[in-house]
N, C-alpha and C positions, 0 to 999 in steps of 0.2 A: 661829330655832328652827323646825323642822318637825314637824307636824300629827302625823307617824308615829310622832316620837319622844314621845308622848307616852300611846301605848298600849300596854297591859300585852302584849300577845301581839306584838309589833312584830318583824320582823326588818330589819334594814338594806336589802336592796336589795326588799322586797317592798313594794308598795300597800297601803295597810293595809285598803283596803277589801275586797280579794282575800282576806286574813286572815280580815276579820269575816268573810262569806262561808263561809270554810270552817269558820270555828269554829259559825254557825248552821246548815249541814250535818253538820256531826257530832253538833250537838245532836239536830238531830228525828233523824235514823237512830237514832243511842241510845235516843233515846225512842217511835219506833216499835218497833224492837227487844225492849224493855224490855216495850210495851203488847200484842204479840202474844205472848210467853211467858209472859205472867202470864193470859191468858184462857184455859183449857180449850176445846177444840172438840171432838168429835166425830170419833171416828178412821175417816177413809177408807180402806175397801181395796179394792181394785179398783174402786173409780167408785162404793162403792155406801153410804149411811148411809142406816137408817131412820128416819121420820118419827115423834117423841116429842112427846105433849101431855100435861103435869104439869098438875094440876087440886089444890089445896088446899081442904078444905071444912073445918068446926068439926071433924071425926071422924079426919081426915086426910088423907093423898094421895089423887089418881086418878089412875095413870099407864096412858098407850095406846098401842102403840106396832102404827104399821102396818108389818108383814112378808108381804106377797103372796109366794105359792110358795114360804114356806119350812115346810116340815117343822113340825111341834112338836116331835119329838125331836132335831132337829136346832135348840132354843134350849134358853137355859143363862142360870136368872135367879139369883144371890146375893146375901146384904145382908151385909156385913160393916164395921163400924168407919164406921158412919154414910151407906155408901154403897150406893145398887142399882146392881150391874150387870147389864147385857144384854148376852149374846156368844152368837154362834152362824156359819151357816155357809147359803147359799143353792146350793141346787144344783139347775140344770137341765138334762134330756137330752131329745134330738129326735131321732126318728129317723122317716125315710119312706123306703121301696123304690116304685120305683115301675121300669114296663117299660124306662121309658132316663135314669132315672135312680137315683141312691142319696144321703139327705141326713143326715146326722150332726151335730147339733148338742150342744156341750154349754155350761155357763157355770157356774162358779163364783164365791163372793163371800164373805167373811168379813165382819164385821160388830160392834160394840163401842161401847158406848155406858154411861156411869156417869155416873149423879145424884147428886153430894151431896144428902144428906136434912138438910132445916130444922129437924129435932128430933127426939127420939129415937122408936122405933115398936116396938110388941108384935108382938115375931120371930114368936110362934108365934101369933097368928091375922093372917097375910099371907096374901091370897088372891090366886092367880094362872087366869085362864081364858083358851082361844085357839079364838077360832073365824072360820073363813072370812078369814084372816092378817091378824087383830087380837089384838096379846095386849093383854087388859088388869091390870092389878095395883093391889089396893088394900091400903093400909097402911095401917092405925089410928094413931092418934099413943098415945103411952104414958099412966096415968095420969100420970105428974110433968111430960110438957108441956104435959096439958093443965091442972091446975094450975098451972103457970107465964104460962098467959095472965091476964090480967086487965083490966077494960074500966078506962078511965081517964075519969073527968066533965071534961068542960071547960066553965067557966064564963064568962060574958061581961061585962065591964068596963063600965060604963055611967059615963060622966064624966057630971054636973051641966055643964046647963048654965046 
């Protein structure tokens, strides 16, 4: 009897060890696969994602989000169905004359970033400020989550001895 005949994935003229091999290559691919579309990232466009710091306190979020050179009118914050988003649009223009030369710069960058929120938050006192391409935004949590927390005592087991 031979060794090959004796595995579930076996074919006649192959190694079975060649087999196992490729059966444990298509496992991790699948499950790299599987583990990169299940994590949300940070949508890139054109090279450029800004820098987000989420801050929870008893009251609620502190969200910060650094955007040098960009506009305020040119951000765009929403909360809908649990989530904040930040979208907006970075744009810079350069321009020098100079006697023997002429310099024209420009650079464009979109921008897109949504936080699922950990609990639900009172829409209408959200406060957003932006100064020197810092927005900050803070979110209250709602009365019903903060009723929903509750501290839990834990007690400690003392065995005789």
């Amino acid at each position: 009897m031979r060794f090959g005949s004796l595995l579930p994935f076996h074919r006649r003229d192959e190694d079975p060890f060649v087999a196992l091999r490729r059966e444990m290559d298509r496992m991790f691919d699948t499950f790299a696969r599987d583990l990169t579309n299940a994590v949300p990232a940070p949508v890139r466009i054109d090279g450029w994602t800004p820098r987000v710091n989420v801050e929870e306190d008893k009251d609620g979020l502190n969200v910060t989000v650094e955007l040098p050179g960009v506009d305020e009118k040119d951000i765009d914050c929403t909360l809908a169905d649990g989530v904040l988003t930040i979208k907006g649009e970075k744009r810079t223009e350069k321009e020098e004359k100079k006697k023997d030369y002429h310099i024209a710069e420009r650079t464009y960058g979109a921008f897109y970033r949504a936080i699922p929120l950990p609990f639900e938050v009172q829409e209408d006192k959200v406060e957003a400020s932006y100064d020197k391409g810092v927005l900050r935004l803070s979110l209250p949590k709602s009365p019903e989550a903060k009723k929903a927390e509750r501290k839990i005592a834990i007690k400690t087991s003392r065995k005789a001895a």
